[in-house]
VOGU-3710 file (C-alpha; in Angstrom, 3 decimals, decimal comma):
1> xxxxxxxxxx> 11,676/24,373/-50,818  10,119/26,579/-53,218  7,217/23,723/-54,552  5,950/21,559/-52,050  5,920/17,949/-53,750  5,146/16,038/-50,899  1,663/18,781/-50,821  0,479/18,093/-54,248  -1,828/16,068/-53,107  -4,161/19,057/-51,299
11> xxxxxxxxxx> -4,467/21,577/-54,557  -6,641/19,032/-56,530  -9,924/20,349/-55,516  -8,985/23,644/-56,863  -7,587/22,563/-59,861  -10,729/20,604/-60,438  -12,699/23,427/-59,182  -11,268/25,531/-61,409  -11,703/23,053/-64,378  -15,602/22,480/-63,679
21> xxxxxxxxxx> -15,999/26,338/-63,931  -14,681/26,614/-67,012  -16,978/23,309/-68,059  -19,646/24,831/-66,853  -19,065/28,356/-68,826  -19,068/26,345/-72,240  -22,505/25,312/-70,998  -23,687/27,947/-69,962  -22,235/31,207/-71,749  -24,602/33,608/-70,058
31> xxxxxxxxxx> -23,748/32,979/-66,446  -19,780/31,943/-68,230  -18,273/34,569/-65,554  -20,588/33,602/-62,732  -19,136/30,559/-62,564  -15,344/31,382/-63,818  -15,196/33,635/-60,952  -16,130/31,091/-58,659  -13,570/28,547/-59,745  -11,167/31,261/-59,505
41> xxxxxxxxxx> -11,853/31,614/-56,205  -11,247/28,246/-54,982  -8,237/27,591/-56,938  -6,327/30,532/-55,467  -7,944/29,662/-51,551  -7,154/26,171/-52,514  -3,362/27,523/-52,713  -3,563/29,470/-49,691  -4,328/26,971/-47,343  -2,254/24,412/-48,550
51> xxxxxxxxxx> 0,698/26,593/-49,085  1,845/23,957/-51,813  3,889/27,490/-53,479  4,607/30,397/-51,464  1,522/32,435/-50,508  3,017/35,569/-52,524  2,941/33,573/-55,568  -0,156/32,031/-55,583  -1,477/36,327/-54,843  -0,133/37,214/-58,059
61> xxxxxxxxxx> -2,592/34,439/-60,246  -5,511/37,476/-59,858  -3,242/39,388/-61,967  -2,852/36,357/-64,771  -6,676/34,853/-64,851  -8,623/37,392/-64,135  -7,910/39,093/-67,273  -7,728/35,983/-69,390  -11,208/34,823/-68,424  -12,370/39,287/-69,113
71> xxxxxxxxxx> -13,366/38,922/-65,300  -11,005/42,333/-65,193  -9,094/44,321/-67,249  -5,213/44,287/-66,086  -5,107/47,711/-64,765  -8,432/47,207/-62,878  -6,623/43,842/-61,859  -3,661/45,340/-60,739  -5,150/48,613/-59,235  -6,338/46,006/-56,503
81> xxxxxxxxxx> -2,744/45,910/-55,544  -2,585/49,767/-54,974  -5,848/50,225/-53,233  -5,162/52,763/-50,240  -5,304/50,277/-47,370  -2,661/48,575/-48,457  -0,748/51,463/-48,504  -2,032/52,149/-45,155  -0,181/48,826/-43,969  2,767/48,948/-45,412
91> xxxxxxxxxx> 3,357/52,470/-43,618  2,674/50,664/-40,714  4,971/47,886/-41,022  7,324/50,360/-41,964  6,303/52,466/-38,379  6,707/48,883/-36,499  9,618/47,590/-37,737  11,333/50,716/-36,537  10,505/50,472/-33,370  11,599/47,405/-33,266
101> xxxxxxxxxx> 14,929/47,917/-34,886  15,859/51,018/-31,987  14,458/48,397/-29,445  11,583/50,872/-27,831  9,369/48,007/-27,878  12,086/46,008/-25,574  11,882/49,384/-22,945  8,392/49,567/-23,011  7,881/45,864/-22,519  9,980/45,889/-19,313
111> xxxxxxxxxx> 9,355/49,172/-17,889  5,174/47,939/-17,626  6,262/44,633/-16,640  8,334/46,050/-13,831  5,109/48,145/-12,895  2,428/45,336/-12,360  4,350/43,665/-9,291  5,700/40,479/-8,463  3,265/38,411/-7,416  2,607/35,094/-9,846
121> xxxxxxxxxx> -0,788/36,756/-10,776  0,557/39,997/-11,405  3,466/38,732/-13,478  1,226/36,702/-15,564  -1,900/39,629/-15,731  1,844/42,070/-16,737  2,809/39,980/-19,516  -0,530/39,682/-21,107  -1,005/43,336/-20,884  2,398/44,213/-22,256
131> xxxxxxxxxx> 2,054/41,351/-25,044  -1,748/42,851/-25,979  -0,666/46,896/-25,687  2,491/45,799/-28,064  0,331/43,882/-30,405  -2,039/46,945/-30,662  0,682/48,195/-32,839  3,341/46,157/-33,736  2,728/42,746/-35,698  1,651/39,876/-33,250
141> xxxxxxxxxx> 4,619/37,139/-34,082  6,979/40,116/-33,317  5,353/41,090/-29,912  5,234/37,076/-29,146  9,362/36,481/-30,338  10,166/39,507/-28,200  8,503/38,644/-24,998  8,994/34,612/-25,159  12,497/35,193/-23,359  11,203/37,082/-20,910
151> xxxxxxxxxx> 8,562/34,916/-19,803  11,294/31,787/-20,033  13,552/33,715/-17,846  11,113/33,822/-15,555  10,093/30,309/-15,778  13,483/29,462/-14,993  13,194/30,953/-11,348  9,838/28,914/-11,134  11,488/25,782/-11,767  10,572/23,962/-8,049
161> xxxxxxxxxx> 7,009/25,291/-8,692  3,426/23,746/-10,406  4,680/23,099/-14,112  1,549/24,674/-14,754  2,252/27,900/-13,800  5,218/27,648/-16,174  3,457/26,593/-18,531  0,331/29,640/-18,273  3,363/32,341/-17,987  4,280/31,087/-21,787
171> xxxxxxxxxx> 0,897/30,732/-23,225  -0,545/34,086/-22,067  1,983/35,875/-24,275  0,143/34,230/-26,735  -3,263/35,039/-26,508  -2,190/38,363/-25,044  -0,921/39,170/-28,572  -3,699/37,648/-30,537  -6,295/39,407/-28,018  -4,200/42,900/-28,875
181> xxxxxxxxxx> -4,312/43,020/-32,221  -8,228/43,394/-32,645  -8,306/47,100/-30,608  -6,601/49,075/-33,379  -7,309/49,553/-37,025  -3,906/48,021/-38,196  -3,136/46,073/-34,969  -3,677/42,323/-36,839  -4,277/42,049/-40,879  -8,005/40,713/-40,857
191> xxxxxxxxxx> -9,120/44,487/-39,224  -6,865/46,255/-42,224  -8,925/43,343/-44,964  -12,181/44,605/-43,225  -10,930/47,804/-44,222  -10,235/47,439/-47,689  -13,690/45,153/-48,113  -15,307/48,629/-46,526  -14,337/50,569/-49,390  -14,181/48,274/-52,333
201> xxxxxxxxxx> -17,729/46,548/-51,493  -19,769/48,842/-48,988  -18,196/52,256/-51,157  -17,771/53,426/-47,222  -15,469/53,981/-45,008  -14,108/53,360/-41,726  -11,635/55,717/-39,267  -8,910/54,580/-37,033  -11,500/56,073/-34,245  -14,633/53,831/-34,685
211> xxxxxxxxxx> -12,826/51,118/-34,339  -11,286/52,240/-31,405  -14,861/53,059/-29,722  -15,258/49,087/-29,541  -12,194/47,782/-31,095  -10,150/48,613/-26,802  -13,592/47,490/-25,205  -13,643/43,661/-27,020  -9,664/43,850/-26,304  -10,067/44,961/-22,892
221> xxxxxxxxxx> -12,854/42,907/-21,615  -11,816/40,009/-24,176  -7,959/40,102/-22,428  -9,714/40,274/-18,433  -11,188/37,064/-19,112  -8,708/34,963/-20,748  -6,613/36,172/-17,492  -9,478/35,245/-15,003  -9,486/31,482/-17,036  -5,759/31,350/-16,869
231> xxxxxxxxxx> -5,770/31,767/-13,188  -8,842/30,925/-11,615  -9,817/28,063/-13,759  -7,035/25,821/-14,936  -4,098/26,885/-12,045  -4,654/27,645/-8,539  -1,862/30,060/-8,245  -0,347/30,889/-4,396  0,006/34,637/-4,969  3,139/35,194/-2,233
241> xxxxxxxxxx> 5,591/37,598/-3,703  8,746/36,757/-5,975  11,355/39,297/-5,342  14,010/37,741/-7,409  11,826/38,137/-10,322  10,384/41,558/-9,718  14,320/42,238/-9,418  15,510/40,442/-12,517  13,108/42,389/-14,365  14,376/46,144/-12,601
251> xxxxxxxxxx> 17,940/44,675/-13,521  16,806/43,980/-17,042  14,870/47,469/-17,422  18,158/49,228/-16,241  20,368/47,389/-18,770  19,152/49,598/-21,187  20,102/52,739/-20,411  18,660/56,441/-20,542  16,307/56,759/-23,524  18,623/56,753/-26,216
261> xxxxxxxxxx> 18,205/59,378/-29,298  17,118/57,047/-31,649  14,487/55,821/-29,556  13,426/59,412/-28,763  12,843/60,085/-32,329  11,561/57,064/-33,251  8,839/57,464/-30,745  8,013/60,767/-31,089  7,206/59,913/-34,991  5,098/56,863/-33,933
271> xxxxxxxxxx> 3,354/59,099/-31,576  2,200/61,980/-34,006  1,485/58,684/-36,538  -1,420/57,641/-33,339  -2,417/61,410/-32,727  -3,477/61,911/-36,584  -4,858/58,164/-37,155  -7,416/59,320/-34,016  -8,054/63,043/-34,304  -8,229/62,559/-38,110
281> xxxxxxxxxx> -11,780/62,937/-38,644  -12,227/66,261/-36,283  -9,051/67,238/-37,872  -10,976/67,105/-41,591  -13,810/68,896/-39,753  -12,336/71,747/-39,038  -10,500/71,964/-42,800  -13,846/71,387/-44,405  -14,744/74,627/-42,218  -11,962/76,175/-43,769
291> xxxxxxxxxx> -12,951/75,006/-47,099  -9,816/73,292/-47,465  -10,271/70,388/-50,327  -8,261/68,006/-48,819  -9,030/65,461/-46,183  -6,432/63,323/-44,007  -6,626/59,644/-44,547  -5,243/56,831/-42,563  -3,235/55,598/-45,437  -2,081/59,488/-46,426
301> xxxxxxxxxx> -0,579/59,294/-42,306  1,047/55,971/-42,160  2,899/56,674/-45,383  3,527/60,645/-44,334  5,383/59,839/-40,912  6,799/55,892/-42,586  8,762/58,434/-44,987  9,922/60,831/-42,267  11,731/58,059/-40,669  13,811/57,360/-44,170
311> xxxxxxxxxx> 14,981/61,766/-43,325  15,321/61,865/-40,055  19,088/60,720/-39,082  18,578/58,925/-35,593  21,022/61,238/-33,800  22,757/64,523/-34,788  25,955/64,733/-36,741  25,328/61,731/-38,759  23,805/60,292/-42,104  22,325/57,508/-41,195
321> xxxxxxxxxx> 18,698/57,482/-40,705  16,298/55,796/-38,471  15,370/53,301/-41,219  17,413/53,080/-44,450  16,152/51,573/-48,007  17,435/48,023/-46,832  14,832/48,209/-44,126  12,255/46,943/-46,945  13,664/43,672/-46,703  12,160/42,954/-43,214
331> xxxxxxxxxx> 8,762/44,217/-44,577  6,099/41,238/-44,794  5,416/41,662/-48,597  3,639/38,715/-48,714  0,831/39,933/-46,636  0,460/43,121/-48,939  0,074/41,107/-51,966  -2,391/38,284/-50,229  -4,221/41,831/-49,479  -3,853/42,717/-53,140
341> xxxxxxxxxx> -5,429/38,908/-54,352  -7,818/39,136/-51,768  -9,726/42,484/-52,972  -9,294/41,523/-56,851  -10,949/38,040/-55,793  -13,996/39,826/-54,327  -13,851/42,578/-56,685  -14,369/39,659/-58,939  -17,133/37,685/-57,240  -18,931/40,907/-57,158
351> xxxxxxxxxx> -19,186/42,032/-60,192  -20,217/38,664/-61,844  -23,038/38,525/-58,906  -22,079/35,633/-56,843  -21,292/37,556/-53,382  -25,154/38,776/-54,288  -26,516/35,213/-55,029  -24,665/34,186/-51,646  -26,114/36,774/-49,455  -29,675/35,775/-51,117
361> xxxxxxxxxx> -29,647/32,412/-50,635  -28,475/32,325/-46,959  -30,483/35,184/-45,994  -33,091/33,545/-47,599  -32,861/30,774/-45,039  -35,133/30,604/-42,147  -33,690/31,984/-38,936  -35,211/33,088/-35,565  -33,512/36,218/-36,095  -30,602/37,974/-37,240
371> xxxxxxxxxx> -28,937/37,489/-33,765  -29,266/33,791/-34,736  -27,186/34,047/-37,802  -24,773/36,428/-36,418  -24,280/33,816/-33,330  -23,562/30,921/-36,131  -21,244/32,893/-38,233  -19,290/33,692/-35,451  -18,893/29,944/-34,135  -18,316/29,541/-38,065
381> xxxxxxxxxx> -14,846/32,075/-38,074  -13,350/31,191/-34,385  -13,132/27,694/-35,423  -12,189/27,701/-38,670  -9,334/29,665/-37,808  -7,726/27,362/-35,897  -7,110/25,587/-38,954  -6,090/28,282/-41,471  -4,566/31,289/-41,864  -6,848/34,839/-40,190
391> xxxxxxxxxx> -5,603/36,374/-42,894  -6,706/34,212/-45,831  -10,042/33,259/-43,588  -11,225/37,213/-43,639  -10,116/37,489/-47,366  -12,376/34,786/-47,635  -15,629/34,914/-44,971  -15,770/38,866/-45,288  -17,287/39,198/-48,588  -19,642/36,572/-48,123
401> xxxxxxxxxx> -20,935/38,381/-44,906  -21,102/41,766/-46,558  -23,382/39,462/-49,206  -25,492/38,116/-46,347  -26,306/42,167/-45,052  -27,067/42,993/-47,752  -29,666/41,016/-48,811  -31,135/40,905/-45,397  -33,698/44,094/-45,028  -32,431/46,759/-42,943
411> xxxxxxxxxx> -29,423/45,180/-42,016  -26,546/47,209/-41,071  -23,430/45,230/-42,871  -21,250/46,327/-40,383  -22,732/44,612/-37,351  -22,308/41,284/-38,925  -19,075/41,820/-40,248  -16,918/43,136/-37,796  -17,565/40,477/-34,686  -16,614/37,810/-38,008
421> xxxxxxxxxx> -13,601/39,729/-38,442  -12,483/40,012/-35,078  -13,176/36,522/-34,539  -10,754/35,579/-37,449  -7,785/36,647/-34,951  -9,414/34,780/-31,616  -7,757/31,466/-32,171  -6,115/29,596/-28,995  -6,619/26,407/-29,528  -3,775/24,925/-32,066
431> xxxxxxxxxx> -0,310/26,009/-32,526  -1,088/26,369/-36,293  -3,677/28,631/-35,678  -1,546/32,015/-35,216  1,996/32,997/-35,387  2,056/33,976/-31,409  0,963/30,217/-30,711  3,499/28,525/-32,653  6,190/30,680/-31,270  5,249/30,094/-27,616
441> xxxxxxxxxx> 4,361/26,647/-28,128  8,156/26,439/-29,831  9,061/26,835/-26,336  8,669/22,836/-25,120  6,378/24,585/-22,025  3,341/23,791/-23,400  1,491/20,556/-23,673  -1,030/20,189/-26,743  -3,620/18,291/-25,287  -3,231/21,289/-22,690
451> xxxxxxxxxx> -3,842/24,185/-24,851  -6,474/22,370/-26,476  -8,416/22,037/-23,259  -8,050/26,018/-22,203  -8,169/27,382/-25,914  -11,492/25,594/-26,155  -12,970/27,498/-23,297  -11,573/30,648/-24,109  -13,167/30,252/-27,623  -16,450/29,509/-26,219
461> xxxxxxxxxx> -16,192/33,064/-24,493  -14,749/34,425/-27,239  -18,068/33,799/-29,298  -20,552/34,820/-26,451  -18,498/38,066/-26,216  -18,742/38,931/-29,757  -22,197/37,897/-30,327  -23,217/40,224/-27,234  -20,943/43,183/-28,642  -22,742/42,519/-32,181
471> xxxxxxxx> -26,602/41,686/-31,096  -25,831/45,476/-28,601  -23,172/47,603/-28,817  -22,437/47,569/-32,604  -25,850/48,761/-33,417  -25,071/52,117/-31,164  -21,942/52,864/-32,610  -23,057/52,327/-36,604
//
């Protein structure tokens, strides 16, 4: 259903949001766009949560009110929808999806599984680390639909054992591909919003490589932990060997057949796509040396090697290429345009001064230290993404953080704002808090009251990790 009539309900505090604004503007014409802005704000975050229209929809009302209320102009407006990281996604959906369509991720997922043994512990530590190191790369709902039927097929030969075990070999697909995402740049959409909010509010920018310098660490340490909870915790696992599943999952990895020519090519493009994302910078070094004027961007490489896919044919003697124009229509445009909305919303708020007031007034509070605040806006993020979308939460909470560093003295905006971000994507509480645990939870495996209990904990390490990583580790690296 295109309009949700039974939802109509939830959108009247943006509506009258939006209408108090504009109240307010007649009242007060100097600060008029100080407070437009604001109701602008909340109508369109008012739409995203409740989802009343589709979310691409309610990204395109930027475009309509922003210029009516001279917030923007409509090609300032609309250059929000062109800003480079976008770009940088969409070659990376484009990258994802074809490694998905030749089935590489499939190979790879069963050729590491078939490596970490066949012990319970090892099969459950296996698909965690396959779901995470797939996630790094391809989109998180993609990495969880692909390795669901593994991990039932493997339930199925555990049907005499604890239903917990079953039900711990389902969920850590899960969190393995919500953990994943954070390591890389454009592994999960908050670190690509970060990314745009970088440039757009900070006039900075960030490379594919300092993220990775903590981005693997959180993931890493962040994915050893939810394991050790999984199966020290909550399940006391008897860690005798499984043959028949160590051997299902040989049988499966030989079903596929010698690398096929598609998937050669395919992965030798993705490859060169990795090498220039993390050797860009000394790459741009070395032409500056040269006095080359041109510099390689992250965007400039996931659109560069996304378009080689549409020339290279994905084996000789034929036409048809590794991805074809009808590829598009598996290409999440609705995430590029909440992207779009997102960075004309706080393109917005900024220029009429309320990100500034924002960052004043809760700097402005008294805390024992910055630690302090970073510790509560952390707590803030994990929990309120359980409830809404990671996506629409960082379009959100990231502004107002970059407000909060920069009102504070000496405070770098980075260390604030990237254990928020992160924590946008460490949800494992609810089902409706990420794609990866409504798909697994899909399954009928998993009780609620269940994966409310272990979530919980896992967020409450979640937290302490990030605040540690932000009070030490992000200083260091910026």
């Amino acid at each position: 259903m295109f309009f949700n009539f039974n939802r109509i309900w939830s959108i009247i505090p943006g509506f009258l949001a939006y209408i108090v604004s504009i109240l307010l503007s007649f009242s007060s014409p100097t600060n008029s766009q100080f407070y437009i802005s604001i109701g602008i704000a909340i109508l369109i975050i008012n739409l995203w949560i409740s989802e009343i229209i589709p979310i691409w929809l309610s990204s395109l009302f930027p475009i309509i009110l922003m210029p009516i209320h001279d917030l923007l102009s409509i090609p300032n407006t609309l250059k929000n929808y062109f800003n480079p990281t976008i770009f940088l996604f969409l070659g990376g959906f484009l990258l994802a999806y074809s490694v998905e369509k030749w089935h590489l991720h499939k190979r790879i997922a069963f050729k590491l599984l078939s490596i970490t043994g066949d012990k319970p512990k090892q099969i459950i530590w296996g698909l965690m680390l396959t779901s995470a190191l797939l996630s790094m790369w391809i989109s998180n709902t993609a990495t969880a639909i692909m390795m669901l039927p593994i991990a039932l097929s493997i339930t199925k030969l555990l049907e005499n054992e604890n239903r917990k075990i079953s039900m711990i070999i389902v969920l850590c697909i899960a969190y393995g591909a919500n953990i994943g995402g954070v390591a890389t740049l454009i592994g999960t959409p908050p670190n690509i919003v970060y990314k745009g909010f970088v440039e757009s509010i900070l006039h900075q920018e960030i490379t594919f490589f300092q993220w990775l310098i903590f981005g693997i660490p959180t993931s890493a340490i962040m994915l050893y932990f939810t394991y050790l909870i999984l199966t020290r915790i909550f399940v006391k696992i008897d860690n005798q060997p499984m043959k028949e599943i160590g051997e299902m999952l040989d049988n499966q990895y030989e079903q596929l057949g010698q690398l096929s020519s598609s998937e050669k090519r395919t992965l030798i493009v993705f490859l060169l796509a990795i090498f220039f994302w993390i050797f860009s910078q000394p790459i741009n070094q070395i032409l500056g040396n040269y006095k080359f004027d041109f510099k390689i961007k992250e965007h400039h490489v996931a659109l560069f090697f996304s378009f080689l896919l549409f020339i290279i044919p994905f084996k000789k003697s034929t036409k048809i290429k590794l991805l074809s124009v009808n590829d598009f229509k598996y290409i999440n445009w609705s995430i590029l345009l909440l992207f779009g909305a997102g960075i004309s919303i706080a393109k917005g708020l900024e220029t009429t001064g309320v990100i500034a007031f924002l960052g004043d007034w809760i700097s402005s509070q008294k805390y024992a230290n910055w630690s302090i605040l970073l510790l509560l806006l952390i707590f803030l993020a994990i929990f309120l993404t359980e409830f809404m979308s990671n996506v629409a939460l960082a379009q959100i909470f990231i502004p107002v953080v970059f407000g909060i560093a920069l009102a504070m003295p000496n405070m770098n905006p980075h260390v604030l704002a990237i254990p928020v971000t992160i924590a946008c994507s460490f949800a494992f509480m609810l089902p409706i808090a990420t794609p990866p645990n409504a798909v697994v939870f899909s399954s009928g495996h998993i009780k609620m009251t269940y994966m409310i209990k272990i979530g919980f904990l896992i967020n409450i390490v979640a937290i302490i990790l990030l605040w540690l990583i932000g009070t030490y580790i992000l200083p260091l690296v910026f």
